[in-house]
N, C-alpha and C positions, 0 to 999 in steps of 0.2 A: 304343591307336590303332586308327583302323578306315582300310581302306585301299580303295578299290570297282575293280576290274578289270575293263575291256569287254573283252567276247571274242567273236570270231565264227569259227563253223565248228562250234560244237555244236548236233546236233538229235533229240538221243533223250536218253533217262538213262543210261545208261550212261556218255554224252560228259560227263554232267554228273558222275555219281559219280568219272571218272577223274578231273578237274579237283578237284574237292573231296579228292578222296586228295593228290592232286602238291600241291596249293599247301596242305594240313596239313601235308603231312612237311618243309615249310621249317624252316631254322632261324629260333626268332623269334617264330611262328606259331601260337596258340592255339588259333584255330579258319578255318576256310573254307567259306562256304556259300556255293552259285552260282543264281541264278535262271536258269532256263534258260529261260523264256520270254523274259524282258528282255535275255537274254545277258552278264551281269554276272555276278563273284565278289565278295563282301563278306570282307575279311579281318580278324581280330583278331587285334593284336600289341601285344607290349611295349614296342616300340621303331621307328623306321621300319625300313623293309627297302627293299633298293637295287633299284631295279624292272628291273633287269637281270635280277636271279634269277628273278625273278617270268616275267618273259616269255620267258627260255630254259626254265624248271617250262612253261608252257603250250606254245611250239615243239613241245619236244622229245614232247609228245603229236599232233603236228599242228594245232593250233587257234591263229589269230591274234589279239594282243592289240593291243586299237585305241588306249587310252588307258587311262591309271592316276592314281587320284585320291583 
């Protein structure tokens, strides 16, 4: 399954590699790569994941998720 997460509050790499660390180590979660110009995470997974996780994984870094799709 691919899963696209908008996010705002990243604007360097670093904002981006955190986010790509946090939303790999889900369970679930195969890969996570973030476009940080667009402000998007693209996820791959096995199975859906409850987007609750997903957006306390980005909170709990400071960065807000606008919608998940």
């Amino acid at each position: 399954m691919k899963t696209t997460v908008f996010i705002e509050g990243m604007h360097c790499k670093n904002c981006m590699a955190k986010v790509e660390k946090s939303l790999s180590n889900l369970e679930g979660v195969a890969s996570a790569k973030v476009n940080l110009a667009k402000g998007f995470a693209v996820l791959k997974t096995k199975a859906a994941i409850d987007q609750t996780v997903i957006k306390s994984a980005v909170d709990q870094l400071g960065y807000v998720v606008t919608d998940v799709k």
